[in-house]
C-alpha positions as CSV (number, residue, x, y, z in Angstrom):
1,X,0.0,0.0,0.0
2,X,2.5,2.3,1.0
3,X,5.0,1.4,-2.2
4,X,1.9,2.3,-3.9
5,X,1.2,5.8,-2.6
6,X,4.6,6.2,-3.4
7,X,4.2,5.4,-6.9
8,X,1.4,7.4,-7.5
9,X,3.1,10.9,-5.8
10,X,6.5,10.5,-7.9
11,X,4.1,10.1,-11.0
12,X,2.4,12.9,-10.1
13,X,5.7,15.2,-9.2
14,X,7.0,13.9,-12.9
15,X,3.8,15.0,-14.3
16,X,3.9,18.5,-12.8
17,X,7.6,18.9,-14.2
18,X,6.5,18.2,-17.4
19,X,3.7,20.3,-17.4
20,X,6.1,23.6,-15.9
21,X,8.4,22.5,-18.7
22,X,6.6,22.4,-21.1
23,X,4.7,25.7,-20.3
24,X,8.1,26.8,-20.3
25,X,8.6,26.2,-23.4
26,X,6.1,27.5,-25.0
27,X,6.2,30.9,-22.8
28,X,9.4,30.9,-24.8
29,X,8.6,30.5,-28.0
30,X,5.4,32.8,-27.4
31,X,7.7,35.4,-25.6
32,X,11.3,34.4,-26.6
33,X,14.6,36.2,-25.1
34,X,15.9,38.4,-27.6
35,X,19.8,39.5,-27.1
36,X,21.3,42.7,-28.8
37,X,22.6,46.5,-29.0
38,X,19.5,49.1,-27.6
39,X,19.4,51.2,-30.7
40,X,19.4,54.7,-28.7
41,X,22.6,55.7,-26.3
42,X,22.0,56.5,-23.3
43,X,23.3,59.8,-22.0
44,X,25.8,59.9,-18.9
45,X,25.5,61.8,-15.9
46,X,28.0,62.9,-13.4
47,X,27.3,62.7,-10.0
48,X,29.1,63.9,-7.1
49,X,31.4,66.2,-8.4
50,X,32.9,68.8,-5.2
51,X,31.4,72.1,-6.7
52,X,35.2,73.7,-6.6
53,X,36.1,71.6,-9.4
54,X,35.8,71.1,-13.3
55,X,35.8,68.8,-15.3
56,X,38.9,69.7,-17.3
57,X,38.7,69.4,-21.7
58,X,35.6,66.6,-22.4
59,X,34.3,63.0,-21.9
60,X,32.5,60.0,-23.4
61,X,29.5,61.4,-22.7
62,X,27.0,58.3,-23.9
63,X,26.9,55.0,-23.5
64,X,25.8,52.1,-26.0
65,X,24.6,48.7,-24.4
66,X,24.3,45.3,-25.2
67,X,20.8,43.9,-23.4
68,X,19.3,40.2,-22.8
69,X,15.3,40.6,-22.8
70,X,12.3,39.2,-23.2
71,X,10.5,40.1,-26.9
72,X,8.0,41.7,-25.4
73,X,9.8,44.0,-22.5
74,X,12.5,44.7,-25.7
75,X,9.7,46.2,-27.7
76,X,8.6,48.6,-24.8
77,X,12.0,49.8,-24.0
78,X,12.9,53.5,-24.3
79,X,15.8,55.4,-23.5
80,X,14.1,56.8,-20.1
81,X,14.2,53.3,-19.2
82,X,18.2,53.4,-18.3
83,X,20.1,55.6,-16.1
84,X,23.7,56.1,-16.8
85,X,26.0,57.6,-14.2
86,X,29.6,57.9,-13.2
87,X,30.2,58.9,-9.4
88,X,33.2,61.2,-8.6
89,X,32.4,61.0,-4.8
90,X,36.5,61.1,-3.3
91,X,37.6,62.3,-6.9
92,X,40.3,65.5,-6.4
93,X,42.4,67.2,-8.8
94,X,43.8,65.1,-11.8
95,X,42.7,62.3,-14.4
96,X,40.7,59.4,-12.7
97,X,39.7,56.5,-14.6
98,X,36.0,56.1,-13.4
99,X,33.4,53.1,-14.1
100,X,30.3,53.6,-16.1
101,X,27.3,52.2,-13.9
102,X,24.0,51.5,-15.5
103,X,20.2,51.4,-13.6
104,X,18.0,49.2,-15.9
105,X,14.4,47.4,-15.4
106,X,15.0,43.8,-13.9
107,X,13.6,42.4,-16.5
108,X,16.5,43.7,-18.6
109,X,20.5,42.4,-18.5
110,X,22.6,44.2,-19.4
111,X,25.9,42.2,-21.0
112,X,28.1,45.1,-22.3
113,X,28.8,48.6,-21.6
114,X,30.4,50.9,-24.1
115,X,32.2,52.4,-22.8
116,X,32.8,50.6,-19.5
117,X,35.2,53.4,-17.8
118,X,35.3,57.1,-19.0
119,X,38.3,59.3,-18.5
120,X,37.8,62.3,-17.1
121,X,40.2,65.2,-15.5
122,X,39.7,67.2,-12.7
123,X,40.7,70.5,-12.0
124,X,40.4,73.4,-9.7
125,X,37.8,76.2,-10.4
126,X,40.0,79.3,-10.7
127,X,39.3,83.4,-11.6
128,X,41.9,86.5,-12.0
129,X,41.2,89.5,-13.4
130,X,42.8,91.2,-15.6
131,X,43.1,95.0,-17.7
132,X,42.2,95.1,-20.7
133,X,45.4,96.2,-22.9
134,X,44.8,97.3,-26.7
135,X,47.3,96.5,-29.5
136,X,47.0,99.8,-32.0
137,X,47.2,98.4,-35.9
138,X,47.3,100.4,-38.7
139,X,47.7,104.0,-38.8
140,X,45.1,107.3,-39.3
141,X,46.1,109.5,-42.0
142,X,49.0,112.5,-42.2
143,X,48.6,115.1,-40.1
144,X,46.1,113.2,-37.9
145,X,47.2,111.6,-34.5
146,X,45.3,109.5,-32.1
147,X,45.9,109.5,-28.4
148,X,45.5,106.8,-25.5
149,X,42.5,104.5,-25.6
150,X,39.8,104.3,-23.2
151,X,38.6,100.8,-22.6
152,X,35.0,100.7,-20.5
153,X,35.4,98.4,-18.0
154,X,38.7,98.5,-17.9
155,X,39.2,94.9,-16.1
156,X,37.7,91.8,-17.1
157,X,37.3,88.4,-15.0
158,X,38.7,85.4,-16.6
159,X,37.3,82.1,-14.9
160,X,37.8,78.4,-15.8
161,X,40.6,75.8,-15.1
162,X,43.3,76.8,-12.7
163,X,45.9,74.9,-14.9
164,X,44.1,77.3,-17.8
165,X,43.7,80.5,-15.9
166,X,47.3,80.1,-14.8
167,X,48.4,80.1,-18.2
168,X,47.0,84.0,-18.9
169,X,49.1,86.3,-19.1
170,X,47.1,89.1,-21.0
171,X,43.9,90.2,-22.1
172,X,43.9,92.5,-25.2
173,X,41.6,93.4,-27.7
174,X,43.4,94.4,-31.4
175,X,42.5,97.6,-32.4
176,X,42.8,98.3,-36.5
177,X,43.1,101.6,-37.8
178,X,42.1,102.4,-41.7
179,X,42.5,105.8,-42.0
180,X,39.9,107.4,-39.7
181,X,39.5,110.8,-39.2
182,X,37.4,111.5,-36.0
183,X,37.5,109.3,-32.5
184,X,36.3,105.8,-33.2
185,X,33.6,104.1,-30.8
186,X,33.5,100.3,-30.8
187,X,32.6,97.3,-28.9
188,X,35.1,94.3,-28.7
189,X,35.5,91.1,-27.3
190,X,39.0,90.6,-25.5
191,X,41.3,88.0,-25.7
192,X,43.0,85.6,-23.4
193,X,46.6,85.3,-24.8
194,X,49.7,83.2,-23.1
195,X,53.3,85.0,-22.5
196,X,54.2,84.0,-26.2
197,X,51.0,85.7,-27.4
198,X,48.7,82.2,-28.0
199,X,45.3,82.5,-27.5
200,X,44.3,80.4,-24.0
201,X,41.4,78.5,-25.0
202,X,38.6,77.3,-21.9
203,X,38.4,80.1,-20.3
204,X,35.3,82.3,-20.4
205,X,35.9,86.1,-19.8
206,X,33.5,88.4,-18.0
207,X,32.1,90.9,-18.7
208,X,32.2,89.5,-22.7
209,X,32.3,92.6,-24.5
210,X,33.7,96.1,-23.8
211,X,33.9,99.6,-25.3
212,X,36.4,100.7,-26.9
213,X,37.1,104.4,-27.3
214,X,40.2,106.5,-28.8
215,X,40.7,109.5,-29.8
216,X,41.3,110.8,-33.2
217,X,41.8,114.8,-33.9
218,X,43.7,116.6,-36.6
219,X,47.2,117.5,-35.3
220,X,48.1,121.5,-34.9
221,X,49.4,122.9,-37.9
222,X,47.3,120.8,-40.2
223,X,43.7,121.4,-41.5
224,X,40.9,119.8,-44.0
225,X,39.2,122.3,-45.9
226,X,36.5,122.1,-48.8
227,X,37.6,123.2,-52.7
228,X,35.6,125.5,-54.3
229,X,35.6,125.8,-58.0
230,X,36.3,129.0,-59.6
231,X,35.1,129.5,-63.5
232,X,35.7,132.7,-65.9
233,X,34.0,133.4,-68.9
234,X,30.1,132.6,-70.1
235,X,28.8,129.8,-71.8
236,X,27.4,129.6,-75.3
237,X,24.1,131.4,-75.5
238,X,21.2,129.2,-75.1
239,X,23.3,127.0,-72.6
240,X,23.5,127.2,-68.8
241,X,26.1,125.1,-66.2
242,X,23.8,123.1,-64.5
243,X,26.4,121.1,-62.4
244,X,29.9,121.2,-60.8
245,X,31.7,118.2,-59.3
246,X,35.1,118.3,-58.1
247,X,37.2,115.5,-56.7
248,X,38.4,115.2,-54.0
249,X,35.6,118.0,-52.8
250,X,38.2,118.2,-49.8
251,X,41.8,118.3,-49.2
252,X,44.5,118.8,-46.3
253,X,46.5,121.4,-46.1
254,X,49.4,122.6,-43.4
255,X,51.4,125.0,-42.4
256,X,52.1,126.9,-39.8
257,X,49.2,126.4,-37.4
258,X,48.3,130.2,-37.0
259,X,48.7,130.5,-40.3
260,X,46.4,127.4,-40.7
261,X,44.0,128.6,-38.2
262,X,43.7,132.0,-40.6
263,X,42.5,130.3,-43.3
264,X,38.6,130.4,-44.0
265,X,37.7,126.6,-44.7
266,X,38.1,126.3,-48.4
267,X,40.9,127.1,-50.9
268,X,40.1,127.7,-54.1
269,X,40.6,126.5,-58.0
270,X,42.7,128.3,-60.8
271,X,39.9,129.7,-62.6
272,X,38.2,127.2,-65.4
273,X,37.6,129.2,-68.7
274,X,33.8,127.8,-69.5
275,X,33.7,130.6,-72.3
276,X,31.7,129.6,-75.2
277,X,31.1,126.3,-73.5
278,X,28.3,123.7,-75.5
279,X,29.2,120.5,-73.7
280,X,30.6,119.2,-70.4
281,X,34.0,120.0,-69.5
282,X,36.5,117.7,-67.4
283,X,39.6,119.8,-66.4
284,X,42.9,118.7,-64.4
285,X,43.2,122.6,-62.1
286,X,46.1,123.2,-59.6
287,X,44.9,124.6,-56.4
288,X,45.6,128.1,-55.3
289,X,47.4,128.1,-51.9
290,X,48.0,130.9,-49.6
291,X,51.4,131.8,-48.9
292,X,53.1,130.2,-46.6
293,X,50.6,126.9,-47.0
294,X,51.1,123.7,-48.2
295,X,49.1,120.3,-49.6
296,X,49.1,116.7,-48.3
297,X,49.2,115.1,-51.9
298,X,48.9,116.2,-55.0
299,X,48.6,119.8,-55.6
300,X,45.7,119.3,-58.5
301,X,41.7,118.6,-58.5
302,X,39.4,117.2,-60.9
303,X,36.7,119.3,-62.1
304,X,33.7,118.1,-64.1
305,X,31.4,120.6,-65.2
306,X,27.9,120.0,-66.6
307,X,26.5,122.3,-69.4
308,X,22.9,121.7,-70.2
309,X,20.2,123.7,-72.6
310,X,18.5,126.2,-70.7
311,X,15.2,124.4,-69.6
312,X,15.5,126.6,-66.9
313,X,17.9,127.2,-64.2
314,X,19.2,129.8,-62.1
315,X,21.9,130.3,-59.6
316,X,21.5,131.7,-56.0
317,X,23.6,132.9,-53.4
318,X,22.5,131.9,-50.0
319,X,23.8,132.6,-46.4
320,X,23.7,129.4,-44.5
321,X,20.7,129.3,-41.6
322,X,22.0,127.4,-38.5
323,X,19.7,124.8,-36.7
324,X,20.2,123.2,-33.3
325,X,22.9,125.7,-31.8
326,X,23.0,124.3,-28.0
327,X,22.6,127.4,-25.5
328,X,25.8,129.3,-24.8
329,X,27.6,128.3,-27.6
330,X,28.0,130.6,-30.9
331,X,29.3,129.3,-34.6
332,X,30.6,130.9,-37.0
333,X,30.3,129.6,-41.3
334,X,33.0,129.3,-43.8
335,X,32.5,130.5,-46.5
336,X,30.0,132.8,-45.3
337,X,28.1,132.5,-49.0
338,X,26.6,129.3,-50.9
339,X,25.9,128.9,-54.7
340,X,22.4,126.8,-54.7
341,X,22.4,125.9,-58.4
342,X,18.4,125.1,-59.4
343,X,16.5,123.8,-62.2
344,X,13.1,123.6,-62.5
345,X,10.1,125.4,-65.0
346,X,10.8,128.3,-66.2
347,X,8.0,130.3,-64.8
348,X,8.5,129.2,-60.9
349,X,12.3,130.3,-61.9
350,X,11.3,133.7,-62.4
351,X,9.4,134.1,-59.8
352,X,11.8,132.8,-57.0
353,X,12.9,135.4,-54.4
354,X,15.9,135.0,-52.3
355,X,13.8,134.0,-49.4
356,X,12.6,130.8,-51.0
357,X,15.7,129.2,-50.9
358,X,17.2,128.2,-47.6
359,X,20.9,126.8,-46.9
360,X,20.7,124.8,-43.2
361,X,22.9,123.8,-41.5
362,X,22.1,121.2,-38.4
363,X,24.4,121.7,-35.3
364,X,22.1,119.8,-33.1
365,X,24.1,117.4,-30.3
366,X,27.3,119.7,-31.5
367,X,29.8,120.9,-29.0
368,X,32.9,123.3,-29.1
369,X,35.3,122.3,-31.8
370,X,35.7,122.5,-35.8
371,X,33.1,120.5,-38.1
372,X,32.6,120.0,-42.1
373,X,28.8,119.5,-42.3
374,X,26.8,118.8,-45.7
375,X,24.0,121.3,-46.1
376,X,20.3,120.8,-46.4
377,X,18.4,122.7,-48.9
378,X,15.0,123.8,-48.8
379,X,13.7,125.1,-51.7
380,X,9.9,125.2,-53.3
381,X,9.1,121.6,-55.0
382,X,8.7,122.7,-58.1
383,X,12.7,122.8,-58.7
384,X,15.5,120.4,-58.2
385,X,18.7,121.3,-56.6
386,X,21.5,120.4,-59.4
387,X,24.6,121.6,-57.3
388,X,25.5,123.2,-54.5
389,X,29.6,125.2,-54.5
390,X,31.1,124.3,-52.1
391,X,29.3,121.1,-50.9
392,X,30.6,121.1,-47.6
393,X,31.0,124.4,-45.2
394,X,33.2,124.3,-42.2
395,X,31.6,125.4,-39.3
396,X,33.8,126.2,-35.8
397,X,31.9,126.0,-32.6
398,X,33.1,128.1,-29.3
399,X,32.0,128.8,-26.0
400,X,30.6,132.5,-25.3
């Protein structure tokens, strides 16, 4: 009886194994393990890091992975599903070699890391500040002169690596000059450079950006002044000069500087013979000097003058009308006289009085000191400005 029992409880255990195994079995081939790379990489964090320190230059900064899963947990797997870390707990100053550790669902294996350890160097979080120096390239023209440049702020922070930092010995900014005339205004970003002059890269410089300013003023003795043209003689009847262009419209002249100072703004042409004149004339004219002043350059303008059929056009003289004067200031005009030359209907030319025409001049925002402005017409609509002799007037600016 009892030999029986036995027999019946080991065919029953047997049985039940079979039954597990195969359910097994087909679990497996319903839901089979599936091995290979996760198509995504997973990103690495750094954890524990002493917040004096930087990580120095870069890092592996994913992972890939080799998994073992079943079909169906593989084909619900996202990347949100891993956690990649590295822990620099106890890590100081220098390289470390450091293991790549990887959270994952149980259900998952993971049987390969790539990478497995990441390199990664330590350093100390450094600052020093510095002033800003300026290199001066180039040059402004003759008888110009700039002085000492005015950097706003004049220190900067640099920050970063101490083995970095440590290697700055300057900050400058590289300052080019191409001819300017009047005090350049500009915002640069300044450089880290090394004791051999090497640019230090890593390093981040605060504030990024700073103004610039230098100075830039004509140098005693020397002065730019406009050219006014100076014809003889009357065109052929019929015919009127309905433009004058010269080039350059202004040139520099020196001397000595009281003698400089004397001078009204503007030199003038040999006179051009337009006598007779039926077409446009182009004329090479020397430049008539003062005594005792000289030119930068050659001592001969261009002169391109336009003769037109009368359709109408007249000449005025104007005195200049200045706008904007700031209080307690006064100005006075050189030359003191402008030629407006206008075209327009025949009629409306007639009838135009002195008063219709208006040279200004706009010294708005202006302080003390010597300027060459362009003037603004204002004239009735009917008639177009062709020319206006000279095109530029100098105006000099004191206090009362």
């Amino acid at each position: 009886m009892r030999r029986s029992l036995l027999t019946d409880l080991s065919s029953v255990l047997i049985a039940l194994i079979l039954a597990l195994t195969i359910w097994v079995v087909a679990m497996r081939e319903q839901n089979p393990i599936v091995e290979g790379h996760f198509p995504q990489a997973i990103p690495i964090e750094v954890k524990n890091k002493g917040e004096d320190l930087l990580i120095l230059g870069g890092f592996e900064e994913e992972v890939t992975l080799l998994i073992r899963a079943p079909q169906r947990v593989w084909d619900d797997l996202e990347a949100e599903n891993f956690y990649a870390y590295v822990d620099l707990a106890d890590s100081g100053v220098g390289p470390h070699e450091v293991p790549v550790e990887v959270e994952h669902p149980e259900t998952v294996r993971v049987i390969e890391k790539s990478p497995d350890v990441v390199s990664i160097a330590l350093d100390k979080v450094a600052q020093k500040w510095f002033r800003v120096g300026v290199n001066i390239l180039g040059d402004v023209p003759v008888g110009y002169g700039y002085g000492v440049p005015v950097v706003t702020p004049s220190q900067v922070a640099v920050s970063g690596p101490q083995s970095l930092v440590d290697q700055v010995e300057v900050v400058v900014i590289d300052l080019q000059l191409r001819g300017e005339k009047a005090t350049m205004e500009k915002a640069f970003e300044p450089g880290p450079q090394n004791k051999i002059g090497g640019t230090v890269s890593g390093v981040e410089i605060t504030p990024s950006q700073v103004m610039v300013q230098l100075p830039i003023e004509q140098e005693s003795g020397y002065r730019d002044v406009s050219v006014k043209v100076v014809t003889e003689g009357t065109v052929a009847s019929g015919y009127w000069i309905s433009d004058i262009r010269v080039d350059p419209s202004t040139v520099t002249v020196y001397g000595h500087p009281q003698r400089v100072s004397e001078l009204l703004g503007f030199v003038e042409t040999g006179p051009v013979d337009v006598e007779g004149a039926n077409a446009n004339l182009t004329r090479s004219v020397a430049l008539v000097l003062p005594e005792d002043i000289s030119l930068l350059g050659v001592g001969r303008v261009l002169v391109r003058i336009s003769v037109s059929p009368v359709l109408g056009g007249q000449t005025i003289r104007v005195s200049p009308t200045l706008q904007g004067l700031a209080p307690g200031l006064e100005a006075t005009v050189s030359p003191e006289m402008v030629e407006v030359i206008l075209a327009g209907p025949l009629a409306d030319l007639s009838a135009l009085q002195a008063e219709d025409v208006q040279v200004l001049l706009d010294l708005l925002d202006l302080g003390p000191g010597t300027y060459k402005i362009s003037p603004q017409v204002v004239k009735p609509d009917s008639l177009e400005v062709q020319s206006m002799v000279p095109d530029q007037l100098e105006v000099v600016i004191t206090e009362l």
